[in-house]
C-alpha positions as CSV (number, residue, x, y, z in Angstrom):
1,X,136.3,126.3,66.5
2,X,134.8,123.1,67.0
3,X,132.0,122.5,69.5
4,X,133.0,120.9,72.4
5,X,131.4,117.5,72.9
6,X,129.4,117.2,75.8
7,X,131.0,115.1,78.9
8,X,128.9,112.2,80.9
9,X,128.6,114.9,83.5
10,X,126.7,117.2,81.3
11,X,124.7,115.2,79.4
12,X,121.0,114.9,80.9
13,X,119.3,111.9,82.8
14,X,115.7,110.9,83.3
15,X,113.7,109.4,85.8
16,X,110.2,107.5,86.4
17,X,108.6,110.0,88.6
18,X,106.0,106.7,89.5
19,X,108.8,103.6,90.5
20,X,112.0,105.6,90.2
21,X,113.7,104.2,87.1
22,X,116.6,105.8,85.3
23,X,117.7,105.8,81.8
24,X,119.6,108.3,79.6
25,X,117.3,109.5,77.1
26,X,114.0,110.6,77.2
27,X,110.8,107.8,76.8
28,X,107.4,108.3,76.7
29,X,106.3,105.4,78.8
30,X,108.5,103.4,81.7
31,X,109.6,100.1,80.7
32,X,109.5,99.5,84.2
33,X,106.2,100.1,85.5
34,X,104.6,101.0,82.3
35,X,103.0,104.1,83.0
36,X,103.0,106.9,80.3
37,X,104.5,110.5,80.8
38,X,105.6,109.6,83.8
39,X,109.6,109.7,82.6
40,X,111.1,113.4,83.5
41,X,114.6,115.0,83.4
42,X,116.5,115.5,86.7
43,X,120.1,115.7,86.4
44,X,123.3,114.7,85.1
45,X,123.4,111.2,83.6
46,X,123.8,108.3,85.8
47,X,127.8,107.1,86.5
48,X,129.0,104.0,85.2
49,X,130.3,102.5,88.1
50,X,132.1,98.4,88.8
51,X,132.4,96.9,91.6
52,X,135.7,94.8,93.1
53,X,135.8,91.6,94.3
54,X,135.3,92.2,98.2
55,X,135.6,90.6,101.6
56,X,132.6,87.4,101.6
57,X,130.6,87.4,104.8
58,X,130.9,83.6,105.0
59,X,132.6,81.2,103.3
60,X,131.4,78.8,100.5
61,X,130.7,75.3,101.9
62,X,129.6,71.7,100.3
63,X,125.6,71.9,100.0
64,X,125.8,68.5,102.3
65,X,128.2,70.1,105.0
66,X,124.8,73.5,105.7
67,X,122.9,72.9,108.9
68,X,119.2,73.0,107.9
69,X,118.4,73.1,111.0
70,X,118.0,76.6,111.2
71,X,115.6,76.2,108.5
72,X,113.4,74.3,110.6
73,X,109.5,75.6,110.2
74,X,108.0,76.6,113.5
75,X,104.0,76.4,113.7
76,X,101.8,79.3,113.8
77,X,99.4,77.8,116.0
78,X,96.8,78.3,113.0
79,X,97.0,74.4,111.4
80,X,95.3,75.9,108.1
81,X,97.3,78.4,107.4
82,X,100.2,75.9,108.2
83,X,99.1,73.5,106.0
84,X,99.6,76.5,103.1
85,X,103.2,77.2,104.8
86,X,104.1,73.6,104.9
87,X,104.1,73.0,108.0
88,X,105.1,77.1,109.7
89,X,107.3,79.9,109.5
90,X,110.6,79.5,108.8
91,X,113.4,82.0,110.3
92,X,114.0,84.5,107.8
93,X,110.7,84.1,105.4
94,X,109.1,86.6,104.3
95,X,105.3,86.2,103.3
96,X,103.2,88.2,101.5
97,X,99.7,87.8,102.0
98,X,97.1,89.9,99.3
99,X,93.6,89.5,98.7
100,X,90.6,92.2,98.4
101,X,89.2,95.0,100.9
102,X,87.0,93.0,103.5
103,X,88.4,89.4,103.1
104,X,89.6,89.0,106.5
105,X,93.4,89.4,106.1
106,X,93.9,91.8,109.1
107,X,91.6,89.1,111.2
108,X,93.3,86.4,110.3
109,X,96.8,87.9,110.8
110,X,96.2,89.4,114.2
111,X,94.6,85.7,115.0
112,X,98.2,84.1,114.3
113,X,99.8,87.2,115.8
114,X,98.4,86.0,119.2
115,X,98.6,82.7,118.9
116,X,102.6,82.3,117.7
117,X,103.5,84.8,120.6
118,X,105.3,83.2,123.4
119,X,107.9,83.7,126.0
120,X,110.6,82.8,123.4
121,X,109.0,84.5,120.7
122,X,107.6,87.5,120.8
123,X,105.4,89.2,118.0
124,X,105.1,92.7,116.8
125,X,102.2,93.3,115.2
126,X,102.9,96.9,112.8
127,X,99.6,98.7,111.4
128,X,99.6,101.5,109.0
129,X,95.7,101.6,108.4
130,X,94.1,101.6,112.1
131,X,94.7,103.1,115.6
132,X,95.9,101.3,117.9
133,X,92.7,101.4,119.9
134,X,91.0,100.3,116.9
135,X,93.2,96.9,116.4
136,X,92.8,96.6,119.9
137,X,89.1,96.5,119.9
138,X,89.5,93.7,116.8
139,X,91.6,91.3,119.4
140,X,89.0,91.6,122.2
141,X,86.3,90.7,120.0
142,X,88.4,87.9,118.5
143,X,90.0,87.0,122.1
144,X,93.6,87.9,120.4
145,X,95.2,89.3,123.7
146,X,98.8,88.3,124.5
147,X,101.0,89.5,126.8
148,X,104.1,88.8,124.1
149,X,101.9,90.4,121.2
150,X,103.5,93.9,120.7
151,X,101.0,96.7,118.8
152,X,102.1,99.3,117.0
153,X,100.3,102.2,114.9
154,X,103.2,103.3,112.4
155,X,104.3,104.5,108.5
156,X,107.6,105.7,109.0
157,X,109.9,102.9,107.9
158,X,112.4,104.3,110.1
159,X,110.0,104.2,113.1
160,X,109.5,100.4,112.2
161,X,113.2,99.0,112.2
162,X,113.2,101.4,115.3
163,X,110.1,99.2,116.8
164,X,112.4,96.1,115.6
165,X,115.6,97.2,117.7
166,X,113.7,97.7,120.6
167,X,111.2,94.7,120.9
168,X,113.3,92.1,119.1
169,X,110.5,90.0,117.7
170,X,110.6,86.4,116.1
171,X,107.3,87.2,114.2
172,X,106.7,90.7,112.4
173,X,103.3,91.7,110.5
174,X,102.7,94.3,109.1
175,X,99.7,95.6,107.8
176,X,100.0,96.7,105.2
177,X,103.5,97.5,102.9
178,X,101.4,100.0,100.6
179,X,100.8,102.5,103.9
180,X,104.5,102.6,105.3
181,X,107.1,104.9,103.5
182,X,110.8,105.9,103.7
183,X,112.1,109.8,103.9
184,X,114.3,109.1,101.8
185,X,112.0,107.9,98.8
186,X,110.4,110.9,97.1
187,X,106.9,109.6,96.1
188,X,103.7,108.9,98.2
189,X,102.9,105.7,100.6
190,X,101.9,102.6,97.9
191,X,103.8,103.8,94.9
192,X,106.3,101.6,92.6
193,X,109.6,103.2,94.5
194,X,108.2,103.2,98.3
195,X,106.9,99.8,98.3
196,X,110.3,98.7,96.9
197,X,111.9,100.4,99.0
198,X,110.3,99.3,102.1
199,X,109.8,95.7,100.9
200,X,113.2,95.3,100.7
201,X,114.5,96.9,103.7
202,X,111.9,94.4,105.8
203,X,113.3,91.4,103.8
204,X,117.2,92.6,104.7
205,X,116.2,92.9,108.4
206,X,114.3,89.7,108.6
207,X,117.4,87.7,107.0
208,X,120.3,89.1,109.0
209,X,117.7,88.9,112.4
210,X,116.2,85.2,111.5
211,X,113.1,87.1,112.4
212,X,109.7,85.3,110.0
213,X,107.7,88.7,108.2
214,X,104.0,88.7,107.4
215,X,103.4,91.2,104.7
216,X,99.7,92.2,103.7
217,X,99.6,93.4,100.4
218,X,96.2,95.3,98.7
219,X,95.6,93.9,95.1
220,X,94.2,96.2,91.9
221,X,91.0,96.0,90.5
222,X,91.5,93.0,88.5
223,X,92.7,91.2,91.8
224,X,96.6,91.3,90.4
225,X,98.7,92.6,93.5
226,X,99.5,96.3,93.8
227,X,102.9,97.4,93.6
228,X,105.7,96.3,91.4
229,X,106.3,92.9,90.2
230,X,109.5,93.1,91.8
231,X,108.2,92.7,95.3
232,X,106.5,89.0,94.3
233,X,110.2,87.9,93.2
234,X,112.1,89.4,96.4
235,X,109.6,87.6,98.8
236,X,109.9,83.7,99.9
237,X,106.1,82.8,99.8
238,X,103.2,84.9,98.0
239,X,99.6,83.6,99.3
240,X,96.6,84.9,98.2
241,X,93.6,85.0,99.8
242,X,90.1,84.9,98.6
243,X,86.3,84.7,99.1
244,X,83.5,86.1,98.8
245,X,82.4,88.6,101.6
246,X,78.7,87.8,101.4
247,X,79.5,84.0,102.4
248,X,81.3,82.6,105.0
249,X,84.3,80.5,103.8
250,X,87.6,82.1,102.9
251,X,90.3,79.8,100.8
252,X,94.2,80.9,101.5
253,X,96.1,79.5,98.0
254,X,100.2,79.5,97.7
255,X,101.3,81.3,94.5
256,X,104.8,81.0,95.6
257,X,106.3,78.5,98.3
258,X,110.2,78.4,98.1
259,X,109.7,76.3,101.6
260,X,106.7,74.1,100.4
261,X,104.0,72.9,97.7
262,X,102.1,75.4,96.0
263,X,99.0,73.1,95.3
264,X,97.9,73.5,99.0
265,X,94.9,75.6,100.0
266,X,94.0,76.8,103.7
267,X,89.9,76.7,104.1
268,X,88.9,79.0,107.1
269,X,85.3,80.1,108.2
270,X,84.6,84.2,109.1
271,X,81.7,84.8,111.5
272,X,81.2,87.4,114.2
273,X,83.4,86.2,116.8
274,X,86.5,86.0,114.3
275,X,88.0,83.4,111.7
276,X,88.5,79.6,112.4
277,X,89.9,77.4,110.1
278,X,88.1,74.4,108.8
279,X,89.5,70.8,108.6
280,X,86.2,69.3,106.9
281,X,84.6,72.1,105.3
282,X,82.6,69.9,102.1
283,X,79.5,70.3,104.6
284,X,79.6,74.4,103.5
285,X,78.9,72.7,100.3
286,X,75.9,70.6,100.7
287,X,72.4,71.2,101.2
288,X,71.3,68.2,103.6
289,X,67.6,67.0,102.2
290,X,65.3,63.6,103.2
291,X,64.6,63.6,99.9
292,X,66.5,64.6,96.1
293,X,65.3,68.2,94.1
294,X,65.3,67.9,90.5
295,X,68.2,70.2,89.1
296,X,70.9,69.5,91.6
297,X,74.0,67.2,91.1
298,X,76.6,66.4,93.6
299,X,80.4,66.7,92.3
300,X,84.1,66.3,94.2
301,X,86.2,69.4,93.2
302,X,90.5,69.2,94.1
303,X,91.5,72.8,96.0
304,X,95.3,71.6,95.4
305,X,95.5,68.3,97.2
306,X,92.4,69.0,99.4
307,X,88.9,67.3,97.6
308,X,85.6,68.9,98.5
309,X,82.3,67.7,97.9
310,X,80.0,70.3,96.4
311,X,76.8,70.6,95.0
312,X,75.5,72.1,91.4
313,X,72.2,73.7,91.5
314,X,70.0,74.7,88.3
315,X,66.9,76.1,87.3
316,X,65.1,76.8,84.1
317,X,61.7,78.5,83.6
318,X,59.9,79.2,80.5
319,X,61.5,82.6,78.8
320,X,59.3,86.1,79.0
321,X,61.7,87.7,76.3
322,X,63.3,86.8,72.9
323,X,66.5,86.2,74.1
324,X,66.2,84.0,76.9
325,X,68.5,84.3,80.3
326,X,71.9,82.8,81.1
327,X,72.9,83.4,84.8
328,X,75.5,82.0,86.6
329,X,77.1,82.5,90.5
330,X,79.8,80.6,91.2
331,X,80.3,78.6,88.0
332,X,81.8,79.9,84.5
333,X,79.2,81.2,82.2
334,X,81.2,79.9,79.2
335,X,81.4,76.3,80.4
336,X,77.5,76.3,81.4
337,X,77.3,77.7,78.0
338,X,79.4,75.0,76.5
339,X,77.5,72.2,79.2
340,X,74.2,73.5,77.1
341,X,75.1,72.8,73.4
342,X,76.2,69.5,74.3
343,X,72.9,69.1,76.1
344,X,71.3,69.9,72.7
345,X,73.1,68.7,70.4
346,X,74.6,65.6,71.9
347,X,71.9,64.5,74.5
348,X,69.1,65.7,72.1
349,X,66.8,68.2,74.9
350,X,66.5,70.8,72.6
351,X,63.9,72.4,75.2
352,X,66.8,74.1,77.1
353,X,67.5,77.1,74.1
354,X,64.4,78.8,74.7
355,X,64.4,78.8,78.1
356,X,65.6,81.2,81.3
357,X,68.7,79.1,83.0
358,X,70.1,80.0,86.5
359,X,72.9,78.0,87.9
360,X,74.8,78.1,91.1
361,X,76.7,76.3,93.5
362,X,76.4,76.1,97.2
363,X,78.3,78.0,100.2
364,X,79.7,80.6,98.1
365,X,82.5,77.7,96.8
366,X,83.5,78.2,92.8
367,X,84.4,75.4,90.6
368,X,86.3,76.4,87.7
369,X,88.4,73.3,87.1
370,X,86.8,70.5,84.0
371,X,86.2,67.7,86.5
372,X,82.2,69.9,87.2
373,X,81.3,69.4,84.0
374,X,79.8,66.2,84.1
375,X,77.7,67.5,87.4
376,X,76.9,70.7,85.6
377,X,75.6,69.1,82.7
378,X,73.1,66.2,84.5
379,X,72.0,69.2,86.8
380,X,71.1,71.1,83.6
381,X,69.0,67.7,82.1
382,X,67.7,67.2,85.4
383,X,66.5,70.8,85.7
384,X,65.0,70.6,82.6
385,X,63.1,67.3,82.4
386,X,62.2,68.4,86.5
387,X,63.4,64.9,87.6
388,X,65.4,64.6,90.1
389,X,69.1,62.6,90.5
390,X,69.8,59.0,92.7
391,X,69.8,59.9,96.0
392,X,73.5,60.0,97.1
393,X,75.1,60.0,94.1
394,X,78.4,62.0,93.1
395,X,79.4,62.9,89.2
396,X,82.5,63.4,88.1
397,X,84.0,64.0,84.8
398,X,85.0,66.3,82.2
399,X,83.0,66.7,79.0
400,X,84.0,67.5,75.4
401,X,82.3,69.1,72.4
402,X,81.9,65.9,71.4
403,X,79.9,64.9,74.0
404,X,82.7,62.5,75.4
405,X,83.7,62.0,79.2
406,X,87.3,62.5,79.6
407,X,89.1,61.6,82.5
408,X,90.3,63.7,85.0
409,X,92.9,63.7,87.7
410,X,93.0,62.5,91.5
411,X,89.5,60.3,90.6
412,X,90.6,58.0,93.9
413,X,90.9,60.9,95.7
414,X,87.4,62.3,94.6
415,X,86.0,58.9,95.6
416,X,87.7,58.1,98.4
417,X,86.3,62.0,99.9
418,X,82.9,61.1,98.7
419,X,82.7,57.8,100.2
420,X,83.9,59.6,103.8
421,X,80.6,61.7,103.9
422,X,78.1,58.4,102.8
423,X,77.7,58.6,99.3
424,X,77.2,55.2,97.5
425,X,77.2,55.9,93.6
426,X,79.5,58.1,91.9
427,X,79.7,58.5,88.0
428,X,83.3,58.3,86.5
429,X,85.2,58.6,83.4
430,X,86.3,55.3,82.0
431,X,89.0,53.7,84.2
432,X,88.9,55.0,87.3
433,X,91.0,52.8,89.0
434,X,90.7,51.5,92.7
435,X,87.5,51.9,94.3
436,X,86.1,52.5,97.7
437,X,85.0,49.2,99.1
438,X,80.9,49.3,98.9
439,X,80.9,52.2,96.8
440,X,78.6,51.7,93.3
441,X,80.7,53.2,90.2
442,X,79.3,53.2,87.1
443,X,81.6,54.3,84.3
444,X,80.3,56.8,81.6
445,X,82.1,57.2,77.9
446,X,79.6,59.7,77.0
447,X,77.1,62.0,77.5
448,X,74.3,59.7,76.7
449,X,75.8,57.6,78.9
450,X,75.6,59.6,82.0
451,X,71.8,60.9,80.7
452,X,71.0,57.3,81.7
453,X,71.5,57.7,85.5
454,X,68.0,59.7,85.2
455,X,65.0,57.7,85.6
456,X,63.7,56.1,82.3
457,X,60.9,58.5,82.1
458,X,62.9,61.8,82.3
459,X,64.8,61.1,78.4
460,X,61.6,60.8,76.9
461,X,59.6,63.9,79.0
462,X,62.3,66.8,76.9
463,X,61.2,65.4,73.6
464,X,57.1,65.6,74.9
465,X,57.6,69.0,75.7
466,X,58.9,70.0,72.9
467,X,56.3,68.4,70.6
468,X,53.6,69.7,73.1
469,X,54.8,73.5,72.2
470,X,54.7,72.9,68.1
């Protein structure tokens, strides 16, 4: 007699143990979440199921017939972190805000916690990672007290919509999604299926409640952020925030903005009494001096729309050892690296190979984008020839392998920043359009060019040197 063939019923399913994924055969690493051994049997094989058309909640209108006024951004009373937003919170938006261990993410949230409470709107302020007590301490020291903040130490996602029903809030934060979890999620706090499942419950109660959601998110060690890619897509904005916990400033940068721009960044200061935010922060930047230091070079980086004067520093000492040091802090090793063979090849200071070379900018700021090179590169020939730079003068432009200055983008805005805080020469690519009325700009096509803004004596010094070692 012929076997029986196995029904849907019997046949065996499997399941990510990790973010909760099902398939019907057996794989040895999640498509999903991409973690290996991870997929296990548990039970029949998932039922193919469609759905009917159903009753609609509302009914279709012509785009121009929606009021948007219930869309309308309300202010946080943080005008930084506004500026990110584009302008506030709108009703309804969810935020996620990640960035590493120390940052300043719980400071800075429990700082717009107090200050968007009112009697209209109240705020409830979830934590998942501290007491109470201990968040309480945080707002005395940072004079975050409100009578309409709301605190609550939870992890239980049922607990939170609980908190929800009962205070009503316009504003929730919670800190963080990774340590709240739902009993009816197998898995721990933080993995792929709890942080789904949570993210997405706080997203449906914000919409139907028009209530604004600030989520903190933790980030991996490669500064991605943890949990599934899912939760980037479900949320309205994704800001991430960064800096460097030995300096001061902090930058808040949009990812994602379905309200907004996403080429906005948020520059705060963290000290002792809390975080403030910073409308003019190029003087973190600078290093004010009565008179100019060989090896430094002022430049005007863009952080988005924002331009920020900031200074290039660089050192080089005879070498010790055969192989002769490249450091770095705050800049790219492989564009100093590249800044250097143009040097030698192009500008013709062959002195700078055998040599120890330290480079670093000011205030903890890094400038990654082309338009330092130029700066990089005359604080490198400055450094070298230990002659220093015009007094108030400004570089910008990015440099080829060819030893070429290229043009870069927002040049009037670059100016027009570095003529606010008194500088009087700037060197620009070719073209640079209008320019700030009593402001010196001398165009450069090249690298010898731009060597030329050193004093006469300073090209022929590298060349001396050299001879003076053979």
């Amino acid at each position: 007699m012929a076997a029986r063939t196995k029904s849907a019923k019997d046949r065996p399913s499997y399941r990510c143990t990790e973010c909760g994924w099902t398939t019907a055969k057996w794989l040895g690493r999640c498509p999903e979440c991409q973690a290996w051994g991870t997929v296990e049997e548990f039970g029949g094989a998932p039922a193919v199921r469609t759905t009917a058309a159903g009753r609609v909640s509302t009914a279709a209108l012509p785009i121009g017939q929606v009021d948007s006024r219930q869309a309308t951004a309300r202010p946080t009373g943080v005008g930084e972190l506004d500026r990110v937003l584009g302008g506030g919170l709108v009703p309804g938006a969810v935020v996620l805000l990640a960035g590493e261990p120390g940052v300043g993410k719980s400071t800075l949230l429990l700082d717009v916690a107090a200050k968007a409470a009112s009697d209209e709107h109240r705020t409830l302020y979830v934590t998942g990672e501290e007491s109470a007590s201990q968040v309480r301490m945080r707002a005395d020291r940072i004079h975050a007290i409100n009578d309409h903040l709301y605190l609550a130490a939870e992890t239980d996602l049922s607990a939170v919509l609980g908190h929800l029903d009962a205070v009503k809030p316009s504003l929730l934060i919670l800190d963080s999604v990774q340590t709240v979890a739902s009993p009816e999620i197998e898995g721990a706090p933080g993995g792929m299926a709890q942080v789904r499942e949570v993210a997405g419950a706080l997203i449906r109660a914000s919409k139907e409640r028009g209530m604004s959601t600030l989520l903190v998110g933790h980030v991996t060690k490669e500064g991605a952020i943890a949990g599934p890619r899912l939760l980037e897509h479900l949320v309205d904005v994704v800001l991430s925030f960064e800096g460097d916990r030995h300096a001061r400033l902090r930058l808040v940068r949009g990812v994602k903005n379905r309200y907004g721009a996403t080429d906005e960044v948020g520059c705060f200061e963290l000290h002792d009494e809390g975080i403030t935010g910073l409308a003019d922060p190029s003087g973190l930047f600078l290093t004010r001096r009565d008179e100019p230091v060989p090896g430094t070079c002022l430049t005007v980086t863009l952080e988005g729309k924002r331009p920020l004067v900031a200074e290039v520093q660089a050192l080089t000492v005879d070498s010790q050892i055969p192989s002769p040091r490249r450091t770095t802090s705050g800049l790219e090793t492989s564009r100093v690296s590249m800044m250097l063979a143009v040097l030698e090849q192009r500008g013709r200071i062959s002195s700078l190979g055998k040599r120890d070379i330290y480079s670093a900018t000011v205030g903890g700021v890094k400038l990654s984008e082309p338009a330092a090179d130029l700066a990089i590169a005359l604080a490198l020939a400055s450094a070298a020839s230990d002659t220093p730079l015009p007094k108030n003068l400004v570089a910008i432009g990015e440099v080829g392998l060819a030893g070429e200055v290229r043009r870069v983008t927002g040049v009037q805005r670059r100016l027009a920043e570095a003529h606010r805080l008194g500088f009087t020469h700037a060197l620009v690519p070719t073209d640079p359009g209008k320019v700030p009325a009593g402001m010196k700009v001398t165009e450069v096509a090249d690298m010898g060019d731009a060597l030329r803004a050193l004093p006469r004596r300073s090209r022929a010094q590298a060349p001396r040197e050299e001879d003076a070692r053979r």
